[in-house]
ROBAFI-49923 format. One record per residue (C-alpha): residue in three letters; residue number from 1; x, y, z. Coordinates in nm, 3 decimals, always signed. Example, Ala and Ser with C-alpha at 12.3 -4.5 7.8 and 13.67 -1.06 7.14 Angstrom:
% residues 2
["ALA"; 1; [+1.230; -0.450; +0.780]] ["SER"; 2; [+1.367; -0.106; +0.714]] 
% end
This chain:
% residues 315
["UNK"; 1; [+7.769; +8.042; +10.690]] ["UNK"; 2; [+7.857; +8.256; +10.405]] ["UNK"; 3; [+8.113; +8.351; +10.169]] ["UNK"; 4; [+8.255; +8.693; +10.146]] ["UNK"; 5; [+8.379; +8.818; +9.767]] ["UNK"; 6; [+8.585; +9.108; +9.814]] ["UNK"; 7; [+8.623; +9.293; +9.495]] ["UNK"; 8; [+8.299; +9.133; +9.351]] ["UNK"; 9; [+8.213; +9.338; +9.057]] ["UNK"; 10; [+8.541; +9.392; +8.880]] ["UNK"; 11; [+8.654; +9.109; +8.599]] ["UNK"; 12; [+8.713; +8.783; +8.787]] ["UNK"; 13; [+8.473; +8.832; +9.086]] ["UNK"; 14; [+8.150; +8.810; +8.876]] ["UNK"; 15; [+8.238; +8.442; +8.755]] ["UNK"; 16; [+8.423; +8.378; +9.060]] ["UNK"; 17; [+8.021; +8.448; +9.250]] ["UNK"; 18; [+7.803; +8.321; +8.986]] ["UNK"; 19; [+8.018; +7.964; +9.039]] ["UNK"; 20; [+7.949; +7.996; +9.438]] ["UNK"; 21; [+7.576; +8.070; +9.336]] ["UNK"; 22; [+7.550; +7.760; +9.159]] ["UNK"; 23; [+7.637; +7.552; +9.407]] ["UNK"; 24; [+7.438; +7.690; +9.663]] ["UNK"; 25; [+7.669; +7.897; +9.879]] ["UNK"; 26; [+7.554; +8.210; +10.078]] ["UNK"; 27; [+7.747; +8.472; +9.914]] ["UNK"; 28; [+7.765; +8.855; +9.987]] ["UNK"; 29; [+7.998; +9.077; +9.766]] ["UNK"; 30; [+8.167; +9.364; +9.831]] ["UNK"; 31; [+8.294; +9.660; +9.675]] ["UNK"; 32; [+8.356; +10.020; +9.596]] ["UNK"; 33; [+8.114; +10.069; +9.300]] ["UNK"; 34; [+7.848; +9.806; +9.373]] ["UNK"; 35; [+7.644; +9.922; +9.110]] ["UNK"; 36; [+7.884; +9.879; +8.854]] ["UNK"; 37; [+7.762; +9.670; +8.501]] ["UNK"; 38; [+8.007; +9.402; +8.574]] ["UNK"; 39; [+8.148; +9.413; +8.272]] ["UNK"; 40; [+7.954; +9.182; +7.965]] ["UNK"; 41; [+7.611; +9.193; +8.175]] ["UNK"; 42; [+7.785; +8.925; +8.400]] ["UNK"; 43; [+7.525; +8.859; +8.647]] ["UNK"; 44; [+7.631; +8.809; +8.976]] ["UNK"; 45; [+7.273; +8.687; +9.125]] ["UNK"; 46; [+7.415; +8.759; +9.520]] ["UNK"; 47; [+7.379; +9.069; +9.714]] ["UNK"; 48; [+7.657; +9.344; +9.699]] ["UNK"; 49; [+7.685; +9.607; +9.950]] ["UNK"; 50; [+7.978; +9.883; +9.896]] ["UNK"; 51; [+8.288; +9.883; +10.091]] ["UNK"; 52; [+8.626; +10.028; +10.066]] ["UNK"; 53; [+8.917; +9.760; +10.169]] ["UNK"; 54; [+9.115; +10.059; +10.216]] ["UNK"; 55; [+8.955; +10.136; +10.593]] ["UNK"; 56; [+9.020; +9.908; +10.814]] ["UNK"; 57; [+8.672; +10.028; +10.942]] ["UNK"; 58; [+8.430; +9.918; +10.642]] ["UNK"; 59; [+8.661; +9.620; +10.645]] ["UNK"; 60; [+8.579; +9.516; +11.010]] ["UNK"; 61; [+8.208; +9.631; +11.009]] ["UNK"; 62; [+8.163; +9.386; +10.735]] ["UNK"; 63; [+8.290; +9.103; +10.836]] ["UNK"; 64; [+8.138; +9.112; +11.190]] ["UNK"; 65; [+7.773; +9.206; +10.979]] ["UNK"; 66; [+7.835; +8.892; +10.769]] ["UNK"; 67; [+8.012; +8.667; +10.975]] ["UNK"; 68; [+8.105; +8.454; +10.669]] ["UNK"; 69; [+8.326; +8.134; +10.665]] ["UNK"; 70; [+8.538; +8.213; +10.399]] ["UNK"; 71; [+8.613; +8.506; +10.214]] ["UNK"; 72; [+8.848; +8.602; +9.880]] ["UNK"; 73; [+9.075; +8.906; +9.828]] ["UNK"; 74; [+9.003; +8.979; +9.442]] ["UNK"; 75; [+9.037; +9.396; +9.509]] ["UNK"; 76; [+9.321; +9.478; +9.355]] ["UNK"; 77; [+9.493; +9.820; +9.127]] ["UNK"; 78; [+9.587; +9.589; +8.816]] ["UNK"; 79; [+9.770; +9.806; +8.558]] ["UNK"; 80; [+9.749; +10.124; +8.739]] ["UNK"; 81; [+10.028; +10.103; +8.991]] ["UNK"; 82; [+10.244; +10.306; +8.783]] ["UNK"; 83; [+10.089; +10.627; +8.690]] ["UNK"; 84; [+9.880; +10.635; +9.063]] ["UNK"; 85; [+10.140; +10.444; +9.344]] ["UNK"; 86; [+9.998; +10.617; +9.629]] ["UNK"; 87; [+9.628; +10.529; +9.564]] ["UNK"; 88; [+9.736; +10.172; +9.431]] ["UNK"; 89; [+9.948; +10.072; +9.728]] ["UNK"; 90; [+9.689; +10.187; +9.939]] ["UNK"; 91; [+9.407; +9.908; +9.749]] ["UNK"; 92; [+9.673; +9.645; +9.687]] ["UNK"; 93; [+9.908; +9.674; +10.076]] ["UNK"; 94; [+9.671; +9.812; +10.321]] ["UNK"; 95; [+9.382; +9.651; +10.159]] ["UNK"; 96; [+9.530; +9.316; +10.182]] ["UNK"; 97; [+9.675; +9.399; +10.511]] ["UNK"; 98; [+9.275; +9.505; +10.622]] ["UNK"; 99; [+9.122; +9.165; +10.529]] ["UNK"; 100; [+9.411; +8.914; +10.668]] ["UNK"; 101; [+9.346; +9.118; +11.010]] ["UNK"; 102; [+8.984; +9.151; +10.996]] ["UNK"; 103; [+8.956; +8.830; +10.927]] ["UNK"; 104; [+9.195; +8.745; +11.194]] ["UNK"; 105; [+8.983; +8.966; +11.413]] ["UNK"; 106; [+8.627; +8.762; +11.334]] ["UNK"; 107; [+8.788; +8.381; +11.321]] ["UNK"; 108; [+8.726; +8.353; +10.918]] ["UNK"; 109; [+8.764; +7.991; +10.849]] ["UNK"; 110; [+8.973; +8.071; +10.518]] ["UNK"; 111; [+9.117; +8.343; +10.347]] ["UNK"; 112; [+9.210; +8.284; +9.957]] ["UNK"; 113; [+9.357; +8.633; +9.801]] ["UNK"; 114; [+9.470; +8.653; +9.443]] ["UNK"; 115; [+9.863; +8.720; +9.429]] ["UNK"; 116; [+10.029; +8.711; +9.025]] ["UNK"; 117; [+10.240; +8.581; +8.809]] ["UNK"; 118; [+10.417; +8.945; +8.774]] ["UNK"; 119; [+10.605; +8.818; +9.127]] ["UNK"; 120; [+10.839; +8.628; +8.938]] ["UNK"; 121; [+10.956; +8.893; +8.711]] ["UNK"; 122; [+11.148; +8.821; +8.406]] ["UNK"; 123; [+11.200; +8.481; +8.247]] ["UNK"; 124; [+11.584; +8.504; +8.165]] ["UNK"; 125; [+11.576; +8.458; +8.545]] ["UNK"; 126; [+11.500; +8.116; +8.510]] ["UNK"; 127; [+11.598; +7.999; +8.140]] ["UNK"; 128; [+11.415; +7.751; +8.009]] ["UNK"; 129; [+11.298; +7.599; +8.307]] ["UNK"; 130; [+10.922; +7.616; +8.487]] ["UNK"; 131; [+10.946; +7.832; +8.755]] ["UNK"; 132; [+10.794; +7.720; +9.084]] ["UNK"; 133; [+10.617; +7.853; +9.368]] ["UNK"; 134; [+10.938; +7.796; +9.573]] ["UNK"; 135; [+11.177; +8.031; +9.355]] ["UNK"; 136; [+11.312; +8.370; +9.435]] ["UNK"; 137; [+11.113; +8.654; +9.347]] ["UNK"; 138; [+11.226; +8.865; +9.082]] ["UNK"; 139; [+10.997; +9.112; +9.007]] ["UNK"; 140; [+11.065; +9.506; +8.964]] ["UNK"; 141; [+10.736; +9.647; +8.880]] ["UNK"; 142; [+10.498; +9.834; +9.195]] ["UNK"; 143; [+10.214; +9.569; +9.137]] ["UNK"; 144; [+10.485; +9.303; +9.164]] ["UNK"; 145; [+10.628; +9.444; +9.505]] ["UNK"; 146; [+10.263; +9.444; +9.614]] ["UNK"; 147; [+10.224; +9.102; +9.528]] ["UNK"; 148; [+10.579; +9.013; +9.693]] ["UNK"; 149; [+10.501; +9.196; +10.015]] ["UNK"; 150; [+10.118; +9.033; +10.032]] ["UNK"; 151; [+10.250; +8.681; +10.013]] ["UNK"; 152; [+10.528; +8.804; +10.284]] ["UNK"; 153; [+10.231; +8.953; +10.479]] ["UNK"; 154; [+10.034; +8.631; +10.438]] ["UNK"; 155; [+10.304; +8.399; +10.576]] ["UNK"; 156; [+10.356; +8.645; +10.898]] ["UNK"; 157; [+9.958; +8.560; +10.971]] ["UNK"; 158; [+9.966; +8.184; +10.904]] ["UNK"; 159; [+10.268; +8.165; +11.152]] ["UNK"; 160; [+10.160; +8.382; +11.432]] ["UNK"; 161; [+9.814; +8.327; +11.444]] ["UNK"; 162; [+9.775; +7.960; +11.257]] ["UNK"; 163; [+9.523; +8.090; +10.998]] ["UNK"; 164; [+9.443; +7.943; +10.666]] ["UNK"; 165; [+9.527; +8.165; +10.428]] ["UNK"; 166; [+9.623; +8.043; +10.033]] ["UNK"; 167; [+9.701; +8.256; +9.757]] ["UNK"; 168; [+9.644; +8.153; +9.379]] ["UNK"; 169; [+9.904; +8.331; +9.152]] ["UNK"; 170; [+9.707; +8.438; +8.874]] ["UNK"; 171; [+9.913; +8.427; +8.458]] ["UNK"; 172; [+9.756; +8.643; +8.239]] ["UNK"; 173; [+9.401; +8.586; +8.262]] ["UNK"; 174; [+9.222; +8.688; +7.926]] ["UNK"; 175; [+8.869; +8.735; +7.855]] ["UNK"; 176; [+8.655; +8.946; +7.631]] ["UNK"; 177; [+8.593; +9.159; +7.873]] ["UNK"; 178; [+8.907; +9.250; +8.020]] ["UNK"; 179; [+9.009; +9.600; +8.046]] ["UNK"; 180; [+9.322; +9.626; +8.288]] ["UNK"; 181; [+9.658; +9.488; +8.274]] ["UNK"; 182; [+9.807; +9.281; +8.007]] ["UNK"; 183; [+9.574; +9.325; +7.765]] ["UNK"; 184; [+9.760; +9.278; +7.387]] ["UNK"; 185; [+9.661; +8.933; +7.382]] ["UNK"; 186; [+9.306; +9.037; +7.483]] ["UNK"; 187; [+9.316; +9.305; +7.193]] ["UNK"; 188; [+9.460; +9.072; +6.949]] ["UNK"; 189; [+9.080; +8.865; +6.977]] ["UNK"; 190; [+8.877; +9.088; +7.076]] ["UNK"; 191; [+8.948; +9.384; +6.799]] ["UNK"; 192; [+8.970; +9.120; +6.512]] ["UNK"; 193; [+8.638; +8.967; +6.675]] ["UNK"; 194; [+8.455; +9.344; +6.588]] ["UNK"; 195; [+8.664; +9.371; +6.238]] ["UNK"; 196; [+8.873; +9.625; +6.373]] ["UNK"; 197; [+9.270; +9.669; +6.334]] ["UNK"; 198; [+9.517; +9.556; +6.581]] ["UNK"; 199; [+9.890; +9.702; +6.585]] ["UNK"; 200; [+10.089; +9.629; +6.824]] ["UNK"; 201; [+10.487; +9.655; +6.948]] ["UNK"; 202; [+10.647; +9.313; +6.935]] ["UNK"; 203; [+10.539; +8.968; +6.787]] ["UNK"; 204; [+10.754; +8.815; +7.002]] ["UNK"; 205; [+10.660; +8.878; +7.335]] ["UNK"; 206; [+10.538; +8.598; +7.515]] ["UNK"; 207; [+10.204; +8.575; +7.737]] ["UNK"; 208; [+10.100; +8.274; +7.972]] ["UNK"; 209; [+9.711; +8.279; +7.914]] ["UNK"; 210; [+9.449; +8.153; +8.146]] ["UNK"; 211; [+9.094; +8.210; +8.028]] ["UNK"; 212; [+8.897; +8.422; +8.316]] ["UNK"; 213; [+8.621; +8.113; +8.351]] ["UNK"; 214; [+8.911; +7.884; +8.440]] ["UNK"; 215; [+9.096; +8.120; +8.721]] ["UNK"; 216; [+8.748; +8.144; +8.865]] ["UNK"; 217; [+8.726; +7.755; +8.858]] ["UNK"; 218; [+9.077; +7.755; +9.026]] ["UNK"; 219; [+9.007; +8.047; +9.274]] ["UNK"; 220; [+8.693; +7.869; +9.405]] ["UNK"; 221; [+8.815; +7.477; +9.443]] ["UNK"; 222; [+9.115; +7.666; +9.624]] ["UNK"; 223; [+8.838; +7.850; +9.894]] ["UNK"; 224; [+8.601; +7.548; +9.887]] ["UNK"; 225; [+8.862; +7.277; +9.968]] ["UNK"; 226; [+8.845; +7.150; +10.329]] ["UNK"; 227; [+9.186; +7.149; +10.385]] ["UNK"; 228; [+9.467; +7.308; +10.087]] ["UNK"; 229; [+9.773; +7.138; +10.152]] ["UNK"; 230; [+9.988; +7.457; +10.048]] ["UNK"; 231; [+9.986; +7.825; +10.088]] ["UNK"; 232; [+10.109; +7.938; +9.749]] ["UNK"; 233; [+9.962; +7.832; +9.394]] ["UNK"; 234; [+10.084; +7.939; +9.030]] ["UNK"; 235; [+9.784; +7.961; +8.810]] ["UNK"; 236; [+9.951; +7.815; +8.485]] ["UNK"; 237; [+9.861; +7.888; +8.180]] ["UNK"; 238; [+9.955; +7.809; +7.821]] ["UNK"; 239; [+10.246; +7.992; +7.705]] ["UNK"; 240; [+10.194; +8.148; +7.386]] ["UNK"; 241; [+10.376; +8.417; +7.157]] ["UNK"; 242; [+10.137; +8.747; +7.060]] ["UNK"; 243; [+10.229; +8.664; +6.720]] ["UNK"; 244; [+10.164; +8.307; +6.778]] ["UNK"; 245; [+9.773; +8.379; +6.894]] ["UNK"; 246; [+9.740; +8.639; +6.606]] ["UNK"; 247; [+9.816; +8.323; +6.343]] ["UNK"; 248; [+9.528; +8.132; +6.597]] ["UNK"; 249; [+9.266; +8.392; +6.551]] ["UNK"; 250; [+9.349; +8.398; +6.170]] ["UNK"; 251; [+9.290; +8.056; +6.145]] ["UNK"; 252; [+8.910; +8.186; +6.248]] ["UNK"; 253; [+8.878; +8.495; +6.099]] ["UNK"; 254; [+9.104; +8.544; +5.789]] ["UNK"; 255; [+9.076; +8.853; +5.767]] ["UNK"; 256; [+9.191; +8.982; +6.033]] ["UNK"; 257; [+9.436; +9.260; +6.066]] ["UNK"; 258; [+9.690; +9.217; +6.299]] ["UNK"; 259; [+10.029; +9.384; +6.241]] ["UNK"; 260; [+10.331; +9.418; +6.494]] ["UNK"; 261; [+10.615; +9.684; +6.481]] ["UNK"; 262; [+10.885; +9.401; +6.516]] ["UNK"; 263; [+10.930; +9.067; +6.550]] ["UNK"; 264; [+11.143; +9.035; +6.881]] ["UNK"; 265; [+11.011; +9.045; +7.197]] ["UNK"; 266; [+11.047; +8.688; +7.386]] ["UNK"; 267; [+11.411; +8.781; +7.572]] ["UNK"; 268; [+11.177; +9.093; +7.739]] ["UNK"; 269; [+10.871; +8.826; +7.841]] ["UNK"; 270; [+10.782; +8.820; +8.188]] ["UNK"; 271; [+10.805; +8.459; +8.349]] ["UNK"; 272; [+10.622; +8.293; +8.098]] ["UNK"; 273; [+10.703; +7.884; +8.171]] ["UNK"; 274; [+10.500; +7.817; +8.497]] ["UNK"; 275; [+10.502; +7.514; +8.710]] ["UNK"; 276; [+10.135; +7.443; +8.822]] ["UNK"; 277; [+10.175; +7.093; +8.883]] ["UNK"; 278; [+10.121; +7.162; +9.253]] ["UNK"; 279; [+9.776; +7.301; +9.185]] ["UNK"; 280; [+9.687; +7.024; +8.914]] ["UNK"; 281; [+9.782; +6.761; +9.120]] ["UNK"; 282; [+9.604; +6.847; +9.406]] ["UNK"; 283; [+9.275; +6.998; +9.255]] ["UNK"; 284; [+9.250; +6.809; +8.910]] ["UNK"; 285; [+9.268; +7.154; +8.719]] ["UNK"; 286; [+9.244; +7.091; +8.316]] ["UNK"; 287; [+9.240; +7.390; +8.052]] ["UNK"; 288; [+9.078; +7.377; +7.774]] ["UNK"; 289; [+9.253; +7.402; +7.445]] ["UNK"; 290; [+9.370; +7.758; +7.355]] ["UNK"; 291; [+9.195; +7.755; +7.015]] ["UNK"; 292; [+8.899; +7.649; +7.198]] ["UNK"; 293; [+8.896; +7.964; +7.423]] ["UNK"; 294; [+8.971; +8.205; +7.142]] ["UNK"; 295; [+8.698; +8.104; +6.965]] ["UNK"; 296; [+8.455; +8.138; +7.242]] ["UNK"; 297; [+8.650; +8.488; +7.287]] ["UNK"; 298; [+8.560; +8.563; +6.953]] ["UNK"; 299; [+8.190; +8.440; +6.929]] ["UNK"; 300; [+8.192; +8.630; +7.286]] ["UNK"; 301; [+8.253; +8.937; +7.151]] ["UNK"; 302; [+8.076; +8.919; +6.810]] ["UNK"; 303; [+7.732; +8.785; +6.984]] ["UNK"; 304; [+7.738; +9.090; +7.195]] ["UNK"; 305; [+7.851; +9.332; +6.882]] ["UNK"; 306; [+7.536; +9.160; +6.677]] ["UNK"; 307; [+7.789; +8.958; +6.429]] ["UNK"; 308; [+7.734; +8.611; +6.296]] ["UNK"; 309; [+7.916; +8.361; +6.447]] ["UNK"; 310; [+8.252; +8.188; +6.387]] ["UNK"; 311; [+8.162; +7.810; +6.359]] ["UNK"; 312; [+8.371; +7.526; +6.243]] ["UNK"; 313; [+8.754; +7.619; +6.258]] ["UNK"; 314; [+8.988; +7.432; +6.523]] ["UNK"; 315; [+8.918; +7.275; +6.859]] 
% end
């Protein structure tokens, strides 16, 4: 039996395969541009074949090609909703819609689909307090209502047709490759990393960072595990201000120019205080330090830009 990685070639999927590699699963990717460079060189070492989640068709063909035991929704319009909602509703609503039902269709053992953090909107909704997977939604942006209606969708399918499906609520996953999204806190390394300038709009603002090895790690004990006891998983991360990480990756690279606008920021922060105790409990998930991942941002970025490396500094 294989394992079917929807959205294999875009920033998570690469890891998210290489991990399944490792351990010896069967795994077939898809996606619209199966040729693409994966971002960093990432090699994905599994076949990809191109598909559009968008028809039903592809969708359907696929799975009953593959047959695989599990598969992962990881196709989604991150940070594009906005200035394209037709196009992104289509990926993020129909696609999702596509795989539940295709999968329902072919008797998929397990369906694991990446939902977000954006679902709970701001964090004045909640205080000072974690929020939980159990709290109201709150979000207002498109990719949050896609998020809201997928977990709605997902629910519909576990009660009417008793099918395992889980979703993982992603924070802000950061990464030296990462392109879409929330990506000031990715800028903040990254930029300093090449010995460029950063500016950006408010030190305040808060971010809940996951590093992109460690959602992968998440995504696949979540589609591996015989039996997930819940439906619905926040990510966590480690809360941190943008001003905050800028004083982190100046503790590596003093030189670095990173400048904000303003100071304020935190009362317009997205949920940033996440309960995953659900997830760590259950699946024994540990981050690594935050100054640990930005340095291996940094050394990331400057071994691909030919730079010497930071070494020493904070762990």
């Amino acid at each position: 039996m294989s394992t079917l990685v929807l959205g294999a070639t875009g920033f998570i999927g690469p890891r998210l395969v290489r991990k399944l590699v490792a351990r010896g699963e069967s795994v077939i990717g898809v996606d619209l541009n199966p040729g693409a460079a994966a971002f960093a060189d990432v090699p994905i070492g599994a076949p990809v074949i191109r598909g559009d989640i968008t028809q039903f068709e592809d969708v359907i063909r696929i799975m009953l090609d593959v047959k695989p035991e599990r598969v992962i929704n990881l196709a989604y319009g991150l940070g594009a909703g906005e200035g394209n909602p037709h196009q992104v509703m289509r990926l993020d609503v129909l696609g999702m819609d596509n795989c539940f039902e295709a999968a329902r269709l072919t008797g998929v053992k397990r369906v694991v689909y990446a939902s977000s953090i954006a679902v709970s909107g701001q964090q004045s909704k909640f205080g000072d307090r974690l929020a939980t997977e159990d709290d109201p939604h709150y979000g207002t942006s498109q990719y949050a209502m896609h998020k809201m209606f997928n977990e709605f969708q997902a629910q519909k399918y576990i009660k009417n047709y008793g099918m395992s499906i889980v979703g993982v609520r992603p924070a802000n996953v950061t990464g030296p490759d990462k392109v879409r999204g929330s990506v000031d806190h990715v800028q903040i390394m990254v930029e300093a990393a090449r010995g460029k300038p950063v500016h950006l709009p408010k030190k305040g603002l808060m971010r809940t960072l996951i590093h992109v090895e460690d959602i992968a790690e998440i995504f696949l004990r979540v589609l591996m595990a015989e039996a997930p006891r819940h439906h619905l998983y926040n990510s966590g991360g480690i809360p941190v201000s943008l001003g905050e990480l800028a004083e982190i990756v100046r503790g590596f690279l003093p030189d670095a120019k990173i400048t904000f606008a303003e100071d304020g920021g935190r009362e317009d922060s997205g949920n940033y205080l996440v309960d995953n105790s659900r997830l760590t409990k259950e699946f024994g998930i540990e981050f690594p330090g935050l100054h640990t991942r930005v340095l291996e941002v940094i050394n990331d970025v400057r071994r691909s830009e030919g730079l010497p490396l930071v070494t020493g500094g904070r762990a």
